[in-house]
N, C-alpha and C positions, 0 to 999 in steps of 0.2 A: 800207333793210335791206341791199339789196346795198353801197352805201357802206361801211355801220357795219362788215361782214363786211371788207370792203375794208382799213380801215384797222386792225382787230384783225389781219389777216392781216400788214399790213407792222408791225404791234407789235410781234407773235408772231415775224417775219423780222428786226427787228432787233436783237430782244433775244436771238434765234441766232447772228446776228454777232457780238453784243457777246460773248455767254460766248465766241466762239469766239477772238477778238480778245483779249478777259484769258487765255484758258487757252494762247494763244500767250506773250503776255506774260509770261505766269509761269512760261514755261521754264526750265528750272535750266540755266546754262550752264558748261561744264566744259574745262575747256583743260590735256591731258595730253601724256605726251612716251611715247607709245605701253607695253606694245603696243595696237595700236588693236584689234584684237579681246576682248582684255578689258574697253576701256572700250567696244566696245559691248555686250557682254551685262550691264555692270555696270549700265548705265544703262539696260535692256531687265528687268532683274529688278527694276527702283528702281521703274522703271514701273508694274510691274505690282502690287508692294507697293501703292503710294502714288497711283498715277493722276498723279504728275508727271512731264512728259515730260522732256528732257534731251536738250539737246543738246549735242555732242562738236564739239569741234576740237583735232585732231590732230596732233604734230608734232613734230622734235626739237624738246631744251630750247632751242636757242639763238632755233630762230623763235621757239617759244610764248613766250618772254622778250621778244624783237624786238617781238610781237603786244602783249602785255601794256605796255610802255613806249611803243606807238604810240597806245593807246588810253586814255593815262589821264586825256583832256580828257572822255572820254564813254566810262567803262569797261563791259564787256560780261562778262566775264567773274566767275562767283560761288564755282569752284573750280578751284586747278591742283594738277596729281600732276605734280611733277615727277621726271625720272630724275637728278638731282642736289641730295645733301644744303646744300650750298652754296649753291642757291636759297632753301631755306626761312631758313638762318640769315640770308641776306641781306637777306630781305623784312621778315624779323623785325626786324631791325635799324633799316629805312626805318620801321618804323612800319605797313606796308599792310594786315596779317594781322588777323583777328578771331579773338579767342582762344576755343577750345572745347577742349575732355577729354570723349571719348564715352565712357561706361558701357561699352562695348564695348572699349575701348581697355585697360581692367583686364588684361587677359591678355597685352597688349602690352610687351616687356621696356624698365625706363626710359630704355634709350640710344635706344633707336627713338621718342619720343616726346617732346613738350616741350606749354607752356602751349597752343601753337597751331597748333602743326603733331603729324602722326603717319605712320608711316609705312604705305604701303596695301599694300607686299611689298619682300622685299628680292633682290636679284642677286648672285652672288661672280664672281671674279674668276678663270680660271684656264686651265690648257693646252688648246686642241683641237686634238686631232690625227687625221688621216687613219690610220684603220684596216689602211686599202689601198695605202698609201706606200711599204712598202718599208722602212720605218724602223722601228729599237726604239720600243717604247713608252716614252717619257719619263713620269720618277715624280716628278724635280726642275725647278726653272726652269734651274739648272745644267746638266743632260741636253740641252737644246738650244743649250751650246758646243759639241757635240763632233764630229768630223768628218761623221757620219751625216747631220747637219742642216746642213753648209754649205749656204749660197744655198737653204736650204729654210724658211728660218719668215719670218713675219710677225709686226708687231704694231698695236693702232689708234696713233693720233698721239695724246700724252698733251694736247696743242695745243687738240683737238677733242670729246676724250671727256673728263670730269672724273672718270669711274672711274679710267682708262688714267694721270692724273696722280696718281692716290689709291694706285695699284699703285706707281706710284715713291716717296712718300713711305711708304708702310708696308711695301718693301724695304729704304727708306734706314734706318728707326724699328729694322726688324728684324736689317736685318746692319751697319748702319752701313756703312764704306768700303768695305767687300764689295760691298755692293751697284753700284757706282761698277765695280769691278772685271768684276762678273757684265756690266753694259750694255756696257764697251770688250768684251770677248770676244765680246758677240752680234753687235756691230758687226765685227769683225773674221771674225768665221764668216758674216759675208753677209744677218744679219738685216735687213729691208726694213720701215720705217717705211709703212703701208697708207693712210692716211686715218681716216676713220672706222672704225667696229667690223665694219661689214656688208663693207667694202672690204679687212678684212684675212681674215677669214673665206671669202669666196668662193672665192680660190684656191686655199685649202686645201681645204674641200670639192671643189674640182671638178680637184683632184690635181694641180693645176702648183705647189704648195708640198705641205710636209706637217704644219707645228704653227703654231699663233697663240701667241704670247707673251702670255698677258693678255688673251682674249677675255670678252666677256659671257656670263655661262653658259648663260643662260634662252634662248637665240635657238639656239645649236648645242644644246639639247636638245630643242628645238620642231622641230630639224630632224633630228635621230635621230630621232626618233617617226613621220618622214616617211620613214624608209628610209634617210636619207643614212649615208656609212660612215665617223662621225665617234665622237669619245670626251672627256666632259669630263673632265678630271685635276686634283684640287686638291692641290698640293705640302704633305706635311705639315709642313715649315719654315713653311708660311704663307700666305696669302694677304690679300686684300680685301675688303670685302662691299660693297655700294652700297645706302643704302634707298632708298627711293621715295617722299619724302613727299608729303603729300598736305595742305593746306591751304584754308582760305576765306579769300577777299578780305575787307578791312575794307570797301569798295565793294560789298557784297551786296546789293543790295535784296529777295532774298531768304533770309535771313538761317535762319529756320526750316528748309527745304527743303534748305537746304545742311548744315545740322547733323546732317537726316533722311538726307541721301546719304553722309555722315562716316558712322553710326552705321550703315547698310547695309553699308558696303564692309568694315566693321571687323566685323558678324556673323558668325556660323559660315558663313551660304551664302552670302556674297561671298567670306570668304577662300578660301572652298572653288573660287571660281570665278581667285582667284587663283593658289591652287595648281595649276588646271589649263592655265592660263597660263605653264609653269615656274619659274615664280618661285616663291622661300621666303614662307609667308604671314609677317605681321606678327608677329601671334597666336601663342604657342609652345602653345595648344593643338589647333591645327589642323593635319592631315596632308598630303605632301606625295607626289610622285613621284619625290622628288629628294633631295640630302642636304641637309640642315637646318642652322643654326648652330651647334647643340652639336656637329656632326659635324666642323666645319672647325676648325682654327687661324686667328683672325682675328689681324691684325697692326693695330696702332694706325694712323691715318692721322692723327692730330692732329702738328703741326711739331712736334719735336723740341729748337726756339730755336736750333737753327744756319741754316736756313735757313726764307724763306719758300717759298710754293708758284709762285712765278713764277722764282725762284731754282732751284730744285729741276728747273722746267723749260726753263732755259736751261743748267744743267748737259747736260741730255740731250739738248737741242737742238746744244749744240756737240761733246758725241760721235758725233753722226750726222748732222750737218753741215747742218741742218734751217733 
């Protein structure tokens, strides 16, 4: 009796491992290019939806790219959001993408959206400037040639950020040679080429500069809400927008689950959880904290046939001597 008890007991124990072993297994894995704190509550209300868990890794585009092309012998990954539209057209292209259109996606306007990728929120492009500076408040990208802002702006490296090079071609789309004109004059007032977006940002915020040329907007409004003494300005000549697409691998093996986490994020209460992330939702019927895309002048970023986009960025590369 005690045996029989015995071995229903290690039944009973290994068929708890086993569920416990497939419900690891059938983790939804998601490889995004921040911010990390919206993909972990996205993936914390998936959860809770659906009983799928989800796991996140996190990072710029260029590792999660890195990650992705190191693992295509034994891929792990079943969804990437990346912060560059560039990615998705290029995965598209390879072939890697599994095409899906979520029901949810209906409200999504159709530049933000294609067969197989959509975008899960979008970013613009524009001034932040220190409050506390000392400086007028700049209304144009022009306003920071002028003497006020010698040796005082930054901008990221258009090198590193695919936004930062999207602001150069949809200056170039919008002013044509002007544009060309406006960058020798920044260069000549002392404008300083940062690194990445967080690296041009900083000194402004923390008052050894006073304006970014071209920052990410969603990151200095996340840090307004913190008290910092900063100000987004969108130039009504123009700016940038950046969306955020968000795709599934042709490599899913779970193929369902990932269509279920597309069809979440694209809801009213994910985009809602986007919107609180500063970022513009997808969605043009969901509200924001922030200004929306009807509110901006979006400037094209598609080439113009004079130049390509590596073109575009060795022009700017040899006016700042990069």
């Amino acid at each position: 009796m005690k045996a029989t008890m015995s071995v229903k007991k290690g039944v009973l124990l290994a068929m708890a491992l086993s569920s416990v072993m497939m419900s690891s297994a059938h983790a939804l894995t998601v490889y995004t290019a921040g911010p990390g704190s919206l993909a972990k509550n996205l993936a914390s209300g998936f959860e809770k939806k659906t009983g799928v868990k989800v796991d996140i890794f996190q990072a710029t585009t260029g590792k999660v790219m890195a990650r992705l092309e190191a693992e295509q012998a034994n891929p792990q990954a079943d969804i990437l959001i990346s912060a560059s539209w560039d990615t998705a057209e290029d995965l598209h292209t390879r072939g890697w993408l599994l095409p899906y259109q979520s029901a949810n996606a209906e409200k999504v306007p159709a530049d933000l959206k294609s067969a197989d990728y959509v975008a899960q929120g979008v970013s613009a492009l524009g001034i932040v400037w220190n409050t506390k500076s000392g400086t007028p408040e700049p209304k144009e990208w022009q306003d920071l040639t002028t003497d006020a802002f010698r040796d005082k702006v930054t901008t990221p490296d258009p090198a590193l950020s695919g936004a930062s090079l999207d602001l150069l071609i949809g200056l170039q789309n919008g002013m044509g040679d002007n544009a060309w004109a406006l960058f020798d004059a920044l260069k000549k007032n002392g404008m300083v080429v940062s690194g990445p977006n967080a690296q041009a940002v900083t000194p402004v915020m923390q008052g050894a500069k006073a304006a970014v040329f071209g920052a990410v907007d969603y990151v200095s409004f996340g840090n307004i809400s913190q008290g910092e003494s900063l100000k987004v300005i969108f130039p009504a000549s123009g700016t940038v927008i950046a969306p955020r697409p968000m795709m599934i691998l042709k490599s899913t093996q779970h193929a369902d689950d990932a269509k279920a986490f597309v069809d979440y994020v694209l809801s009213p209460e994910g985009q809602a959880m986007v919107a609180d992330a500063w970022l513009m939702p997808a969605r043009n019927d969901v509200k924001a904290k922030r200004p929306l895309l009807n509110e901006l002048h979006v400037l094209p970023t598609k080439s113009d046939g004079t130049s390509t986009r590596s073109d575009i960025l060795k022009r700017f590369n040899a006016i700042f001597s990069l």
